[in-house]
C-alpha positions as CSV (number, residue, x, y, z in Angstrom):
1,X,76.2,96.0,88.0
2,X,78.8,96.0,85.2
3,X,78.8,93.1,82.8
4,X,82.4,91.9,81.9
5,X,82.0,92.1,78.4
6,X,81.0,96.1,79.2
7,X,83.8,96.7,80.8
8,X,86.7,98.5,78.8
9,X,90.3,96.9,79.7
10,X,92.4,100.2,78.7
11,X,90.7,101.7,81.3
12,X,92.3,99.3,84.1
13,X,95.6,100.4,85.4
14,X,95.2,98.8,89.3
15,X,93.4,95.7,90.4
16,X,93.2,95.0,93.4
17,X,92.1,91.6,95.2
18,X,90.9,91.7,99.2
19,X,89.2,89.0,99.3
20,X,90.7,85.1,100.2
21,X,90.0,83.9,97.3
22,X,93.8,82.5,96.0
23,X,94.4,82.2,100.0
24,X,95.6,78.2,101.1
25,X,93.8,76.3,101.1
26,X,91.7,77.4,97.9
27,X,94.8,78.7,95.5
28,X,93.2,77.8,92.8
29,X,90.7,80.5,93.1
30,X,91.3,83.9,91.1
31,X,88.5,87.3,91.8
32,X,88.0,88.0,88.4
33,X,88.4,86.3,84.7
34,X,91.9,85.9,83.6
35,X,91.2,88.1,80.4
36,X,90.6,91.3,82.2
37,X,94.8,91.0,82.8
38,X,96.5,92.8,81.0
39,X,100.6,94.1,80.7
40,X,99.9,98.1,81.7
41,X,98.1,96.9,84.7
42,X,99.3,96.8,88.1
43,X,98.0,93.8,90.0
44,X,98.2,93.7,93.4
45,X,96.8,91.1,95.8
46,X,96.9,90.9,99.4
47,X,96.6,87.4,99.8
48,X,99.9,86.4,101.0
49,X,100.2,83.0,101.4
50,X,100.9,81.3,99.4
51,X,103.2,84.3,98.5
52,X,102.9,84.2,94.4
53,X,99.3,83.5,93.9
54,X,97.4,82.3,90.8
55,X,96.3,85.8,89.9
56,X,99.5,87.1,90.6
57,X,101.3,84.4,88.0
58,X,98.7,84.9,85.5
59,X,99.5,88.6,85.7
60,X,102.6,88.2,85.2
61,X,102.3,86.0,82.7
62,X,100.6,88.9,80.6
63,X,103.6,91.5,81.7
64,X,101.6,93.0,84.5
65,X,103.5,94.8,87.5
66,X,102.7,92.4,90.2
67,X,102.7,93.1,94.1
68,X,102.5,90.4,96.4
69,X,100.2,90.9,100.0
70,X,103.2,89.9,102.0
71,X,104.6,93.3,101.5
72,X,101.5,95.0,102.9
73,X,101.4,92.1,105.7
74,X,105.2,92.3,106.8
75,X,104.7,96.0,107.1
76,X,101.3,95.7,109.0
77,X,103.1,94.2,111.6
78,X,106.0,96.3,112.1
79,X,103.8,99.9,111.9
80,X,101.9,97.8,115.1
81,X,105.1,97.4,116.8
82,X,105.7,101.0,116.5
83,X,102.5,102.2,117.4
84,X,102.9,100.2,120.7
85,X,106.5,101.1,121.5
86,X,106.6,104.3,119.9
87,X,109.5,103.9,118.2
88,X,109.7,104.5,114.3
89,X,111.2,101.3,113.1
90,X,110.4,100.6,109.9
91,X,113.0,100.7,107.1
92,X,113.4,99.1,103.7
93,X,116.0,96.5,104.7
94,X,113.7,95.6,107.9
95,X,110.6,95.0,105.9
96,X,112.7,92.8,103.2
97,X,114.3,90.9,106.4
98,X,110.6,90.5,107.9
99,X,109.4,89.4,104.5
100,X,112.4,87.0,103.6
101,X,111.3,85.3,107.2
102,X,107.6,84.9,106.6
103,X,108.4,83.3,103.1
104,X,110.4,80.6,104.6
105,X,107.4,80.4,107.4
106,X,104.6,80.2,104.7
């Protein structure tokens, strides 16, 4: 197991968080220590509600490139509906329609 203090920032471009930690109720939750963010990374974390999580901010904050889990979610959903219908359906300005929905939902 790598030790935090072993690990070498420069080195990470993507993090990635599947797990539920940041997920309602528990948003207060982050996967790893704030100091391993940094502005070349790319941050991307599938929790999607609540839609801008505390590791996504914090990212930010540091001038991260930050991806939100209701992207991968919204288009989830539509790849099922074509997989049962058969029809290809997904386009850009459906999965920001889908996505502007579920934010208003969440």
């Amino acid at each position: 197991m790598v030790k935090e203090k072993e690990l070498n920032v420069e080195g990470i471009d993507v993090v990635i968080n599947a797990t539920p930690l940041g997920m309602y109720p528990k948003i207060d939750e982050i996967p790893i220590p704030p100091e391993l963010l940094h502005k070349h990374q790319t941050v991307f974390d599938l929790v999607y509600n609540p839609v801008q999580t505390k590791l996504l901010k914090l990212a930010k904050k540091k001038g991260a490139k930050t991806v939100s889990g209701l992207e991968m979610f919204a288009v989830q959903g539509l790849r099922q509906i074509e997989l049962w219908t058969g029809k290809k359906i997904i386009k850009k300005s459906l999965v920001e329609r889908v996505k502007r929905n579920l934010s208003e939902t969440l």
